[in-house]
N, C-alpha and C positions, 0 to 999 in steps of 0.2 A: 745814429745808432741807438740813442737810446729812445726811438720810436718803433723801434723794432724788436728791443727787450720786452718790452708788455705786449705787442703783439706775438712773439713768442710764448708767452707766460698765459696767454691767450688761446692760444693754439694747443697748447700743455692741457690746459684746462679742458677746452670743448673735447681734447683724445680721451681725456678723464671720464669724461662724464658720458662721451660716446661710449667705451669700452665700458663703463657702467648701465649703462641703456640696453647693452647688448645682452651683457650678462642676465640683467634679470628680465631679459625678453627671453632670452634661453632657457633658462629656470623654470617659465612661464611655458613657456613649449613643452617643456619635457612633465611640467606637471598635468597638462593641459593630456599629453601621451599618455599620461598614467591613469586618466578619469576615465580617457575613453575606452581604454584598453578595462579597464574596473566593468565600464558600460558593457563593453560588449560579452565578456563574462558572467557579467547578472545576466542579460537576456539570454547566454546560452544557457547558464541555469535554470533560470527560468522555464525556457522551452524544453527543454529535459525534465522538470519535473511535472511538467502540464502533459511530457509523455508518458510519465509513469505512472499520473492520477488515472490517463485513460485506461493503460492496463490493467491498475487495481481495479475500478469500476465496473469493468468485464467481469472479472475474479468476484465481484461482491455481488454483481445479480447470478451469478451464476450459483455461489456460496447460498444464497437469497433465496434462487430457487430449489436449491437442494434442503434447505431447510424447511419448507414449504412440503416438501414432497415426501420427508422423514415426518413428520405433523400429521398428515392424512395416512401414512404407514402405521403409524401411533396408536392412532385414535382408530382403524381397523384393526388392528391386533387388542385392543382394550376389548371393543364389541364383543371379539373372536372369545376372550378370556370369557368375557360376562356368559356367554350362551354356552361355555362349556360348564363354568361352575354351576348354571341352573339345570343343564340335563345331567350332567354328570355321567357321561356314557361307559359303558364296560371298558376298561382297557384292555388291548387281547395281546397274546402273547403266544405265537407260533398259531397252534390248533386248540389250544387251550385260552379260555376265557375265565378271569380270574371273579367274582362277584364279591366287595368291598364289603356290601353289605352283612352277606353271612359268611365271607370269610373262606368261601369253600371252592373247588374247581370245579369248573362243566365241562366237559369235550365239547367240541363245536357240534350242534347235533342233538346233543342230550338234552332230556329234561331233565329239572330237580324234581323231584318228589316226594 
């Protein structure tokens, strides 16, 4: 019998160290679940934000070209301004034409004299 107490005490041991092997295989698993579950999260992130870069990017050439297209509206209406303030045309007002210059009314029609 007492060849059979250390192999008992034996047996104790290897359940020991078995049931510890186990454990932190388990651990190991579940952390192992955690990385990959992290992984597949970034790439959905990932892929979600590389879809929303595309729709801003639509949104900025379009922004892009509307700004573009305000620029040459701009710079036509500047022109517009310059050739008005060098003719300086009568401004009219119903049937009557007002002249800046001297201040006075003309019917449309009429001369000054």
């Amino acid at each position: 019998m007492a060849a059979a107490e250390p192999q008992a005490r034996y047996g104790q041991s290897v359940k020991g160290l078995l049931s510890e092997k186990v454990s932190t295989c388990t651990t190991d698993v579940i952390a192992l679940t955690k990385q990959i579950l992290k992984g597949s999260r970034s790439s959905e992130l990932l892929g979600q934000a590389a879809r929303n870069m595309v729709m801003q990017e639509d949104s900025i050439l379009h922004s892009e070209d509307s700004l573009r297209k305000m620029s040459i509206i701009t710079t036509h209406l500047q022109y517009q301004q310059e050739a008005i303030q060098k003719n300086r045309p009568i401004p009219s007002c119903d049937t009557t034409r007002k002249n800046a210059f001297y201040g006075a009314s003309v019917k449309v029609g009429e001369s000054r004299s």
